[in-house]
C-alpha positions as CSV (number, residue, x, y, z in Angstrom):
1,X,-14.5,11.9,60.9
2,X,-17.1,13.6,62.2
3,X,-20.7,13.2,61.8
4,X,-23.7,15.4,61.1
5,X,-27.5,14.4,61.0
6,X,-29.8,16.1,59.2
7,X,-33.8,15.4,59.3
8,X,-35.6,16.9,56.3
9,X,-39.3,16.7,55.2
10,X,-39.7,19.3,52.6
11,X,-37.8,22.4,53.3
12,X,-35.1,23.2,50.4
13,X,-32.6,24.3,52.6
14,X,-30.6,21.7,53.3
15,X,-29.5,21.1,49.9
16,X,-27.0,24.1,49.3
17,X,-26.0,23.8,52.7
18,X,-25.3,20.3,52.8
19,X,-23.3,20.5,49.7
20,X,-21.1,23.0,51.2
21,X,-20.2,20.5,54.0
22,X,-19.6,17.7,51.9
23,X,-17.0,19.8,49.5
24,X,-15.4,21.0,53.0
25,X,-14.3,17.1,53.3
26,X,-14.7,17.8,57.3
27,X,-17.8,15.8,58.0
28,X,-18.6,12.7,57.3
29,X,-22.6,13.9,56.2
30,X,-25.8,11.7,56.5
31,X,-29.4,12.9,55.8
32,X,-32.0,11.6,57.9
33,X,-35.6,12.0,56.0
34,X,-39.2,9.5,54.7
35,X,-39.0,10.9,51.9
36,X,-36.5,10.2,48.8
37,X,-37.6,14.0,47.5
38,X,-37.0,17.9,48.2
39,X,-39.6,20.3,47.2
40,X,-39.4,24.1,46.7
41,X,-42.3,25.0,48.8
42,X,-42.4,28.7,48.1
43,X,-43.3,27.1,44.4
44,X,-46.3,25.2,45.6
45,X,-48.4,28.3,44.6
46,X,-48.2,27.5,41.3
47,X,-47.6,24.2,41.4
48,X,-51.2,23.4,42.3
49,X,-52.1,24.7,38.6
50,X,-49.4,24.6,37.0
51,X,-48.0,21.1,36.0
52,X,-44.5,22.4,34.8
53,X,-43.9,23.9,37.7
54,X,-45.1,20.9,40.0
55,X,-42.6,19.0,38.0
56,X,-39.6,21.2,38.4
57,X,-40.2,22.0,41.4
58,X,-40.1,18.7,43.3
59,X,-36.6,16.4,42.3
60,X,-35.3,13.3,43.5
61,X,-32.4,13.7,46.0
62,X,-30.2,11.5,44.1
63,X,-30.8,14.3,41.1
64,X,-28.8,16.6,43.6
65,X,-24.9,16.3,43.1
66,X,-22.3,15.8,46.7
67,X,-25.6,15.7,48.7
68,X,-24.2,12.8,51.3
69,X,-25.6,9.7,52.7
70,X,-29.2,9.9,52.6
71,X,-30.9,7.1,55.3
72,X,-34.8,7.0,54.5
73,X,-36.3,6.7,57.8
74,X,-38.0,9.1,60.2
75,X,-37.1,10.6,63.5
76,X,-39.2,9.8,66.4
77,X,-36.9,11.2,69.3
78,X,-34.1,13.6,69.6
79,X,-31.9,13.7,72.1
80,X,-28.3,16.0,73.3
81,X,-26.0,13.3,71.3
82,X,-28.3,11.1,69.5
83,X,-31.8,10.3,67.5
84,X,-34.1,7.8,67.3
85,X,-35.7,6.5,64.2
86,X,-39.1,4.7,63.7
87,X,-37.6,1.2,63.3
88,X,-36.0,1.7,67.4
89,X,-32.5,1.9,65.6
90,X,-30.6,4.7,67.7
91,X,-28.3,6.9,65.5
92,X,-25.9,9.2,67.5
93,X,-24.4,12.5,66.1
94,X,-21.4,14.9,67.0
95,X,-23.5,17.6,65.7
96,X,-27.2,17.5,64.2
97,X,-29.4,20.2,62.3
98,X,-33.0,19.9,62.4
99,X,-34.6,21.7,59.6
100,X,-37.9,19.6,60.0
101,X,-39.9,23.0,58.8
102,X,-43.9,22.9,59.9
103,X,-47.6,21.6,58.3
104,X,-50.7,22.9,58.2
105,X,-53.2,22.5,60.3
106,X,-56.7,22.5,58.7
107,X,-58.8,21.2,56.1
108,X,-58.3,21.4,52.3
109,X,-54.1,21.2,53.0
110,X,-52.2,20.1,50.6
111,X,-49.0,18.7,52.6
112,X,-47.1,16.1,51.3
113,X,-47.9,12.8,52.5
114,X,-46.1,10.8,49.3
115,X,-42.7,9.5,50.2
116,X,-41.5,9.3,46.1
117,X,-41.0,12.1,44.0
118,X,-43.3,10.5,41.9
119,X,-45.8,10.0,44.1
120,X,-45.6,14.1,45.2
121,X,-46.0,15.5,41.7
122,X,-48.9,12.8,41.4
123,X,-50.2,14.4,44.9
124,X,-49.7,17.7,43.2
125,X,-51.8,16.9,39.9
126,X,-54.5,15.7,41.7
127,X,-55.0,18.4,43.7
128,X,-54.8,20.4,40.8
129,X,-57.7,18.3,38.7
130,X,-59.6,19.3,42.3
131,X,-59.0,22.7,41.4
132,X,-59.5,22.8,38.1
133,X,-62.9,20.9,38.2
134,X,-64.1,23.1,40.8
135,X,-66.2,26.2,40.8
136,X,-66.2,27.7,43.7
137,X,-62.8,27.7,46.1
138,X,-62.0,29.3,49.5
139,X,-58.6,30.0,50.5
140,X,-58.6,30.3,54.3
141,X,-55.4,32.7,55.7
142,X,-54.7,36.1,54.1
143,X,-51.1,35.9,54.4
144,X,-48.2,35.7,51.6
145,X,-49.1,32.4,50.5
146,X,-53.0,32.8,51.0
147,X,-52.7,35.8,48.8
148,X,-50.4,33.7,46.6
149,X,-52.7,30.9,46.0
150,X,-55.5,33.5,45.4
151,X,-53.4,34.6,42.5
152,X,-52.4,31.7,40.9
153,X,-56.1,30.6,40.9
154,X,-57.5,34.0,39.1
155,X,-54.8,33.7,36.7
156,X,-54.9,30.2,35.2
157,X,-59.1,30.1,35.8
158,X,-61.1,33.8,34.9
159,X,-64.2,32.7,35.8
160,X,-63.9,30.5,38.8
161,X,-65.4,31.9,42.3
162,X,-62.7,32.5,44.8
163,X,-63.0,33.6,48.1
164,X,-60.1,34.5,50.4
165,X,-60.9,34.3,54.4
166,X,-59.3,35.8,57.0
167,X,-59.3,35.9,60.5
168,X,-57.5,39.4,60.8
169,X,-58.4,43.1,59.6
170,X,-56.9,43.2,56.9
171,X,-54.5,41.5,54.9
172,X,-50.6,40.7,56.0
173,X,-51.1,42.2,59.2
174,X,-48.0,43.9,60.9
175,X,-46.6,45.3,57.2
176,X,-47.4,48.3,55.7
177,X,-51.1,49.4,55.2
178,X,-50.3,49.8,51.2
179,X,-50.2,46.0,50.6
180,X,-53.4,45.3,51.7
181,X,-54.9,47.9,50.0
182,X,-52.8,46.7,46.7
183,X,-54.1,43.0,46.9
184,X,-57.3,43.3,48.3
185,X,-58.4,45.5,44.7
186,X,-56.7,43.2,43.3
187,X,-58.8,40.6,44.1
188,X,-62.0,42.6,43.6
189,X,-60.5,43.5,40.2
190,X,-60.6,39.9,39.4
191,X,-64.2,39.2,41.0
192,X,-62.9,37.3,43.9
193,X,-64.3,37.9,47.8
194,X,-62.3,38.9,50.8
195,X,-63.9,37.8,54.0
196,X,-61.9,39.4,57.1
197,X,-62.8,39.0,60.4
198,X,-63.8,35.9,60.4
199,X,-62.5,31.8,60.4
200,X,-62.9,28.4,59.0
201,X,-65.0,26.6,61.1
202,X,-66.3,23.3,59.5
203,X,-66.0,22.4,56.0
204,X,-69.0,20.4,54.5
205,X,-67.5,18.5,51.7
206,X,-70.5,16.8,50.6
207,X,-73.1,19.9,50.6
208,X,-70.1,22.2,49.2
209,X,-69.8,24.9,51.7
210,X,-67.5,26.1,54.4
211,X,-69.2,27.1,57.5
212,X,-67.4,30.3,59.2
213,X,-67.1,30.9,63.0
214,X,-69.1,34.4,62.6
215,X,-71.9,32.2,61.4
216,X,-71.4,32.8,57.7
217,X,-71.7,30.2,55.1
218,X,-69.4,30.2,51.7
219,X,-69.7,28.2,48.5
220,X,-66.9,25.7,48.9
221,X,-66.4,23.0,46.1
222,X,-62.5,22.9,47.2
223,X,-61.0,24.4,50.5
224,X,-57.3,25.1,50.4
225,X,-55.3,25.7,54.1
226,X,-52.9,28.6,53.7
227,X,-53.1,29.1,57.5
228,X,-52.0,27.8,61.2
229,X,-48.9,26.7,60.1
230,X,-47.6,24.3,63.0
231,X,-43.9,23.8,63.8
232,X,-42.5,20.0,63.3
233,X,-41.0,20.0,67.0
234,X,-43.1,16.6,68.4
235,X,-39.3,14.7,67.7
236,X,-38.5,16.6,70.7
237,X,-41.7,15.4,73.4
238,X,-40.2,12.8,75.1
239,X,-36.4,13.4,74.6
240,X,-33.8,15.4,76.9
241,X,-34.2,18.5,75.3
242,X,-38.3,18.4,75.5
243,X,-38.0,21.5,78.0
244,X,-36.8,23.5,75.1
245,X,-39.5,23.7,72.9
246,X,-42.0,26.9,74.2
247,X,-45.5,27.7,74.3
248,X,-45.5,28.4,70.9
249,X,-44.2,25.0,69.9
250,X,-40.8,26.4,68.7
251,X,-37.6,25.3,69.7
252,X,-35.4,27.6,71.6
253,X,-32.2,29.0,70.0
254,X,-29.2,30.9,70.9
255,X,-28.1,34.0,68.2
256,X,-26.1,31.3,66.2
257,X,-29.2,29.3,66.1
258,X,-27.8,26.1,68.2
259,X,-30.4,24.9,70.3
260,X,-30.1,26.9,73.6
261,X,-27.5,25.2,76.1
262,X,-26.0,22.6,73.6
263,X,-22.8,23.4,71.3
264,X,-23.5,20.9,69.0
265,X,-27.4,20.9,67.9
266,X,-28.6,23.4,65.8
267,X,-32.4,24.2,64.6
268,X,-32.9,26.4,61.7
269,X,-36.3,27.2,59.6
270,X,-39.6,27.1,60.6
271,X,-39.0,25.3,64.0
272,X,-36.9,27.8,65.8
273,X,-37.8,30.9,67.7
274,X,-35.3,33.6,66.0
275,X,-36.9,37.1,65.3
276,X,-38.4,37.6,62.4
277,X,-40.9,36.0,60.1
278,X,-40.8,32.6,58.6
279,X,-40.0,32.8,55.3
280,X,-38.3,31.0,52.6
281,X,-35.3,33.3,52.1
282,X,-34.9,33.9,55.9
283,X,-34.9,29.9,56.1
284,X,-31.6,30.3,53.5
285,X,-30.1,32.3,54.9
286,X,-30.4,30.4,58.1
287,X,-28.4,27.5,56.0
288,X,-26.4,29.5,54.8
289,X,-25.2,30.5,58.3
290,X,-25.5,27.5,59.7
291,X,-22.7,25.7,57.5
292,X,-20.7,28.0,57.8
293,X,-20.5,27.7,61.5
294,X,-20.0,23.8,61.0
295,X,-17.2,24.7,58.9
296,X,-15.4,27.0,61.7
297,X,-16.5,24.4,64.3
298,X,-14.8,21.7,62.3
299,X,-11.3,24.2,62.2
300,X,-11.6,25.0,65.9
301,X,-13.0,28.3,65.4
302,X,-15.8,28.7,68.2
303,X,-16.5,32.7,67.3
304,X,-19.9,31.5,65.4
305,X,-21.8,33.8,63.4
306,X,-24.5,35.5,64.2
307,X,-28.3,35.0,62.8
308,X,-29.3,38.9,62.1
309,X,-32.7,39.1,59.6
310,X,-32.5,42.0,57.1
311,X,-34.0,45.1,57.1
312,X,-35.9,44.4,60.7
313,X,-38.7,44.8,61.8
314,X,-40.8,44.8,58.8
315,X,-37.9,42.9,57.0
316,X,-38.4,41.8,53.4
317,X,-41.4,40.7,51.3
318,X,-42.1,39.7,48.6
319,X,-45.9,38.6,47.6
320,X,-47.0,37.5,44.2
321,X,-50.1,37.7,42.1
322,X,-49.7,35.6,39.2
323,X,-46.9,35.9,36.7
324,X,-47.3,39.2,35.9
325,X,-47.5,41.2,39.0
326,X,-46.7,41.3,42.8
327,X,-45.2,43.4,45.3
328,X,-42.2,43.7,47.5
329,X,-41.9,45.4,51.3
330,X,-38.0,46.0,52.3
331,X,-37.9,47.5,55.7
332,X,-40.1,50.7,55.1
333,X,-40.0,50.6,51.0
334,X,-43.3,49.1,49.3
335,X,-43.0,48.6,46.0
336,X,-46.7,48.2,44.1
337,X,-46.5,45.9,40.7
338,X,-44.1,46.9,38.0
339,X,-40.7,45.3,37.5
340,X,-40.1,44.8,41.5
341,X,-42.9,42.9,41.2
342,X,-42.6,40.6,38.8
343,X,-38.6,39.9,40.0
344,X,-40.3,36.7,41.5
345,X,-43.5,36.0,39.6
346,X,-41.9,34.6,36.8
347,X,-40.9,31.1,37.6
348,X,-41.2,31.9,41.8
349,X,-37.6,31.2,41.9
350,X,-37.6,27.5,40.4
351,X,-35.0,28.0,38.3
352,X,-32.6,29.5,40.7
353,X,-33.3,27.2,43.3
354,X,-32.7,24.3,41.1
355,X,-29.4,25.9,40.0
356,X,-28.2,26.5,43.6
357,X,-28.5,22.8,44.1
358,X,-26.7,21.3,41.2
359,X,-30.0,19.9,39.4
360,X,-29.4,19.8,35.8
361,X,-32.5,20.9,33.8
């Protein structure tokens, strides 16, 4: 049989997707991750408030039906034909996916550092006791999941100061003009700030205040990083394939999203450099793809499919603000609140995410 390796940290792609390949009896499917745990991380918005969600939407792998061998170790090298793990053990591969996804890069982040389910929703709840305890919070990146968080925040706390900072002009630069203008009243509607123009430069945990690069100084009992989002390429430094990662820290991938030059790696999510934004339901369909070509690979089919994002350049968007309102972009449509709006606000997708891997309520 043949064999695929997977390397997960939090990304929920891989479930579907590796299901499909386990039913299609043609691999013989291991899962290389730390953690014993996937996460829905387009539900961490919420989950920072909301203890239901934080419980729904983080499950125990072995919760997930036909999901394959799972080894708990990490990757510390990846090479053309095999990996590396952390205890020197050398595991090789006829074909790999790396779906490794990225972290955050500042202060205030809330990236998962527990390797238990347990011990993530416990991460999760004490982040959100942070929250609630605190008075005064600034949410540093005006992006979907700044503006997000923002949300969230004003929803379950009237009351509390929250400031969003960001380092461009206005908010979700590169889309339409309307969204910003849409969010940014909402936040005024709800008392909040928007600082743009300006960056995090030090936060000062013990006096409570961020310090800005302009020269500013916020209130800042809690600081939450919803910007600089760094690929998780380093398991390529020091492999044969180390040459393929660029300037941006991606790694480079043909239309079919194998690793450029090998038949038989392929990087999909957050890591890779296909057009387009990274975003959760880009990274599915990625999977999505993905297994399928594994499937024709397995059958001697070598005409792959292709990775094509919809509705390009602006492609789609879809940006809550609470439960009860939001926004979608698709291509050059923006639709402002209303039912659109709220198509993803409800439960951000928790339920359907957990149906599309096989977890039973």
């Amino acid at each position: 049989a043949l064999t695929k390796f997977w390397q997960v940290l939090t990304p929920p792609t891989p479930a579907p997707t590796i299901r499909t390949l386990v039913k299609a009896g043609l691999y013989d499917v291991s899962i290389i991750s730390p953690s014993d745990f996937f996460e829905i991380p387009y539900a961490g918005v919420r989950a920072i408030v909301d203890p239901k969600t934080a419980d729904l939407s983080v499950f125990p792998l072995t919760s997930i039906p036909n999901l394959a061998k799972h080894i708990q170790a990490s990757v510390t090298k990846v090479n053309s034909k095999s990996v590396v793990l952390d205890s020197g053990e050398e595991v090789f591969f006829d074909f790999a996916v790396i779906a490794t996804g990225a972290k955050h890069t500042g202060v205030g982040q809330v990236q998962a550092k527990a390797l238990t389910a347990a011990g993530r929703r416990e991460e999760l709840k004490v982040v959100a006791g942070l929250i609630k305890e605190a008075k005064n919070i600034v949410v540093v990146g005006g992006g979907p999941v700044g503006v997000e968080v923002v949300g969230e925040i004003m929803e379950a706390y009237a009351g509390k100061q929250v400031t969003l900072l960001h380092s461009g002009t206005r908010l979700f630069e590169g889309q339409d003009p309307k969204m910003h203008k849409y969010m940014a009243a909402n936040i005024a509607k709800h008392k909040g700030q928007l600082v743009l123009q300006d960056s995090a430069l030090r936060w000062d945990e013990a006096a409570k205040v961020l310090h800005t690069k302009a020269g500013k100084t916020l209130p800042a009992d809690y600081v939450i990083w919803a910007a600089g989002n760094k690929p998780n390429t380093s398991i390529f430094q020091g492999g044969d394939l180390a040459h393929l990662v660029n300037e941006w820290g991606r790694i480079k991938v043909d239309k079919s999203l194998r690793v450029e030059g090998q038949t038989n790696i392929f990087a999909v999510g957050d890591i890779n450099d296909s057009p387009g934004f990274k975003l959760g339901y880009l990274a599915d369909i990625q999977g999505t793809l993905t297994a399928a070509n594994l499937v024709k690979l397995a059958k001697g089919d070598k005409k792959l499919g292709l990775y094509a994002p919809p509705m390009q350049p602006k492609g789609v968007m879809m940006v809550t603000f609470g439960k009860g309102d939001g926004m979608l972009q698709a291509g050059g449509c923006v639709c402002l609140g209303g039912i659109l709006g709220k198509f993803k606000s409800g439960d951000l997708f928790v339920g359907k995410a957990r149906k599309e891997y096989g977890v039973k309520a």
